[in-house]
C-alpha positions in Angstrom: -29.0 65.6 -60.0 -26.0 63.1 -59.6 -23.0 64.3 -59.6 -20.1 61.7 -61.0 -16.6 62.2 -59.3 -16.9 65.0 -57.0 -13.3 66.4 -56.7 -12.9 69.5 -56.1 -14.7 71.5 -59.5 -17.4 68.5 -58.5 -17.6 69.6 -54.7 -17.6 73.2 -55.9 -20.5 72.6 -57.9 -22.5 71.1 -54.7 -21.4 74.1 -52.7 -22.3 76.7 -55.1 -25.8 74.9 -56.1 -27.0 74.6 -52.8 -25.7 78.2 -51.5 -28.2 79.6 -54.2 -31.0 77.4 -53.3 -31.1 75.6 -56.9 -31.3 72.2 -55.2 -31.3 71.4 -52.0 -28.7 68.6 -50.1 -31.1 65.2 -50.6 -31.9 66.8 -53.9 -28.0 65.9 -54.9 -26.4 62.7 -55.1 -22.8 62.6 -55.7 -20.0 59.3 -55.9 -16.6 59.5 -55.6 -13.4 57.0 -55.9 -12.7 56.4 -51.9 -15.3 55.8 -49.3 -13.3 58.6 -47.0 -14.1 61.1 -49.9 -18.0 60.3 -49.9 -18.3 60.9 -45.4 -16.3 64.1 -46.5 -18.9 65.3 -48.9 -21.9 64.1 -46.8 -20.8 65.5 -43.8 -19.6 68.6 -45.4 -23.0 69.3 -47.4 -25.9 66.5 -46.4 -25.4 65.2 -49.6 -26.6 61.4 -50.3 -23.9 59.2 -51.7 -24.3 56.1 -54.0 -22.2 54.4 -56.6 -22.1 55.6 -60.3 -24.7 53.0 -61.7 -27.3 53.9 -59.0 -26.7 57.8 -59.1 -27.2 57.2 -63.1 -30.4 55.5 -62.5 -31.7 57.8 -60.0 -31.1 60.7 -61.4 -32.1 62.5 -64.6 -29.4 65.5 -64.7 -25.6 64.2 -64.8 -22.4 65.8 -64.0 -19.4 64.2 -65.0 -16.8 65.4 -63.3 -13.9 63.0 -63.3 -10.6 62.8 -64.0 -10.9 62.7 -68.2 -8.4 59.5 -67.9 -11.2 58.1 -66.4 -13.9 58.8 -68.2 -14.1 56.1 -71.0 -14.2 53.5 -67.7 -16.7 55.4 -66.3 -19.1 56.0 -69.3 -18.4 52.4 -70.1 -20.1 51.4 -66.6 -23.3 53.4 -66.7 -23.7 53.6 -70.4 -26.8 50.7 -69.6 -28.4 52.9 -67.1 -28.6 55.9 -69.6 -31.7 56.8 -72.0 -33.1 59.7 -74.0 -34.7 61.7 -70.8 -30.8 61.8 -69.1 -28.8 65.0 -70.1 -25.3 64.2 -69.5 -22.9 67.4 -68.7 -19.3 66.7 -68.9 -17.2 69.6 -67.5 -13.8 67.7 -67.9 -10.8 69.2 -69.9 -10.1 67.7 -73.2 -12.8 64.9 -73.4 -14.8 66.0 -76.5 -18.8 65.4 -77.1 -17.8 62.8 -80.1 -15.5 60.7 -77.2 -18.8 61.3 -74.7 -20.7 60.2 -77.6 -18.9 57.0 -78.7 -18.5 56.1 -75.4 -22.1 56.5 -73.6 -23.4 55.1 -77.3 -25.6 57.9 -78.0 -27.7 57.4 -75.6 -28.2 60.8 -74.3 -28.4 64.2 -75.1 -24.7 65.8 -74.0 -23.6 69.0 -72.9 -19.6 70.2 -72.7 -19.3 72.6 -70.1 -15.8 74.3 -68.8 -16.4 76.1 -65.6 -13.9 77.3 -63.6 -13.3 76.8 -59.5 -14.4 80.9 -59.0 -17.9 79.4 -59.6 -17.7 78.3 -55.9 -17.7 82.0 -54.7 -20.3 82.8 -57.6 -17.9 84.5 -59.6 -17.3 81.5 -62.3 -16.9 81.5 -65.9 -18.2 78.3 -67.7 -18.4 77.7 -71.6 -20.8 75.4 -73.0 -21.8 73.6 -76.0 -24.0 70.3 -76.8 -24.1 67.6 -79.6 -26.7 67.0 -81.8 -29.2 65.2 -79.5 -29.2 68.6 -76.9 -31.9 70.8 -77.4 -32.6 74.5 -76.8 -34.2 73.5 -73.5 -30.8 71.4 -72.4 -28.9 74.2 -73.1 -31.0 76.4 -71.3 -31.2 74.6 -68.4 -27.5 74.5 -68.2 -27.4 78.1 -68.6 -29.2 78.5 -65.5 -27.6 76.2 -63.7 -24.0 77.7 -64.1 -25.4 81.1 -64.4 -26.3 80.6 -60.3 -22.5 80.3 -60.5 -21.1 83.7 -62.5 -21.2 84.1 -66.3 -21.5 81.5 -69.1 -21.3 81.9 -72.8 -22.4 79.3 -75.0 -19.1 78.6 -77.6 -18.2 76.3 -80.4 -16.5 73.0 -79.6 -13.7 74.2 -81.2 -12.5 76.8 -78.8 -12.8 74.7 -75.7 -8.8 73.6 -75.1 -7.8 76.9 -75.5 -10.8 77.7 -73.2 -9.5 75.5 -70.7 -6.3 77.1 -70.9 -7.4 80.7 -70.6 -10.4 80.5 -68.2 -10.0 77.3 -66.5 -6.4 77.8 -65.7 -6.2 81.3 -65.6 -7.5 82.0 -61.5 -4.2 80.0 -60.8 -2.0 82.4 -63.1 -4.0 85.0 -61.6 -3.4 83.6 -58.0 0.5 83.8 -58.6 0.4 87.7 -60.1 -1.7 88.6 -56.7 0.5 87.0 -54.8 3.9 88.3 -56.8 2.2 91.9 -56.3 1.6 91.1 -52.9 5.7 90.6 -52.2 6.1 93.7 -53.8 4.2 95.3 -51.2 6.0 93.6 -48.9 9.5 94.4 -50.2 8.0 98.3 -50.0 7.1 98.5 -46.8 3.8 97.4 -46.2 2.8 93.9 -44.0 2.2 90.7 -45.8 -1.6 91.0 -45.2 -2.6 94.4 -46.1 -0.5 94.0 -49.4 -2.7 90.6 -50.0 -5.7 92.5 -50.2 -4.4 95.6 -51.6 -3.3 93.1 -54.7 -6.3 91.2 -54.6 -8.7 94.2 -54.5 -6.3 95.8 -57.5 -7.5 92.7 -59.7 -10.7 92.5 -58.8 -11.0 95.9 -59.0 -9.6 96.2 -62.1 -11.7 92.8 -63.9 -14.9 94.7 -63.0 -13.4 97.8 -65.0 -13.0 95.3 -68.0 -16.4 93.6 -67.9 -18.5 96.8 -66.7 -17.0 99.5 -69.1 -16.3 97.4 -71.8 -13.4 99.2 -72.5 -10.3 97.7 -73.8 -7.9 96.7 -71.2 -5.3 98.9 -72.8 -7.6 101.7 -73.0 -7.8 101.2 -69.0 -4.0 101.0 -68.6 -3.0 104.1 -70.3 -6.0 105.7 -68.5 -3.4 105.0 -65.3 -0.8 105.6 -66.6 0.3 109.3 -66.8 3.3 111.2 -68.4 6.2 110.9 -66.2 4.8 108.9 -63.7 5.1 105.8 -61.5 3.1 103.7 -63.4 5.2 103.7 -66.3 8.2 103.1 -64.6 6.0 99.8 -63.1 5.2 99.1 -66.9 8.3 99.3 -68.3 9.8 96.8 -65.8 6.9 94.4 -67.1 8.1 94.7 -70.6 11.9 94.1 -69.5 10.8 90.7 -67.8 8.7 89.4 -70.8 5.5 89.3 -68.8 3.1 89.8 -72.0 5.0 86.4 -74.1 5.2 84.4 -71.1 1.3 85.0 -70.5 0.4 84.2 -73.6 2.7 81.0 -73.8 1.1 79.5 -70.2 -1.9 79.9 -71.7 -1.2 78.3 -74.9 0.7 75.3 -73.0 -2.2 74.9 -70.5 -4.4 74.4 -73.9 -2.0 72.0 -75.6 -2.2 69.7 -72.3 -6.0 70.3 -72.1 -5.7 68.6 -75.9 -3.3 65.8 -74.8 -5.5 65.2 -71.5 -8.8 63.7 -73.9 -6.3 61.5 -75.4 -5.1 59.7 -72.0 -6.6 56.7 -70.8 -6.5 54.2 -67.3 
């Protein structure tokens, strides 16, 4: 497997595939934009590094993982190199599998993927959905793969900037409401580290509730929340700072950009 601009969901993907024993470090190659980046990443992980037209020729499982200005440059180089026995996986924001298509000239059987960076820790989410030339066996195969690295569900095209928005930006929403919890364990009384993992555990703790119960996450919140008590004094203050409209609107502007971002060029 090559893997085409490791950044950091690309380097995530090496860790998390080789900490599960799905391929092993000369089993990967992987190319990136600066020479300092590829003795990270072979350092790092053992990894062999090459340039995008050899990693295309070597390998028969790509990940593109660049930036999605770059893509139609990139695609544009190693279209030559790709065939029908390739399967391409994209897992950039915006860049849709008629752009992939156009610009690779339907060479190859293509698969959209949107993982998330929790896949590093196993504990991704990743949506996925092929073109016309992608079989069931493609998309099984990248089922597998990304299952090593948490959950995937398998989604129309459709959904995918406003997939991007909720599941591919939301740990770093999540990240700020840890660590905004976090200070107000802090501004109560209790040190900056125990209220860290007090916060984190609380949302961690409270996701598994969600996708182990099935329950609505309402249903969960009243189940805290009793008559009279603290938690609804909590809640209340919540409500007063608009927390519910100014979730829904970061995730609605993170999917308008993840539209805009297919659109951008070098």
């Amino acid at each position: 497997m090559c893997i085409l601009g490791a950044g950091k969901i690309g380097e995530a993907i090496i860790e998390a595939t080789l900490s599960t024993g799905l391929f092993k470090p000369e089993q990967l190659l992987v190319t990136a934009r600066t020479r300092k980046r590829l003795e990270y990443l072979q350092t790092a992980f053992g990894v062999s590094t090459t340039d995008n037209r050899a990693g295309v020729r070597e390998a028969d499982v790509i990940i593109l993982a660049v930036k999605p200005q770059l893509a139609k440059t990139v695609l544009t180089e190693v279209a030559g190199e790709l065939n029908s026995s390739h399967l391409l996986i994209s897992v950039m924001a915006g860049t849709t599998l008629s752009q992939l298509e156009e610009w690779t000239v339907g060479s190859c059987p293509l698969i959209r993927a949107m993982p998330n960076t929790p896949l590093r820790i196993k504990k991704g989410m990743t949506a996925l959905c092929g073109n016309g030339k992608a079989g069931a066996h493609h998309l099984n195969f990248a089922e597998s793969l990304f299952n090593t690295m948490g959950r995937t569900r398998i989604m129309e095209e459709r959904l995918f900037d406003a997939v991007t928005g909720l599941s591919a930006s939301g740990p770093a929403f999540i990240y700020i409401m840890i660590e905004s919890l976090a200070e107000g364990g802090v501004k109560a009384g209790i040190p900056r580290h125990l209220a860290t993992e007090l916060a984190a555990q609380a949302c961690l703790g409270s996701a598994s509730m969600v996708l182990e119960t099935g329950k609505h996450p309402a249903v969960l919140k009243d189940e805290v929340t009793t008559p009279a008590g603290c938690t609804i004094d909590g809640i209340l203050k919540l409500e007063e700072g608009g927390i519910r409209v100014t979730l829904i609107k970061a995730v609605e502007e993170a999917a308008r950009k993840a539209g805009a971002l297919g659109k951008e060029e070098s």
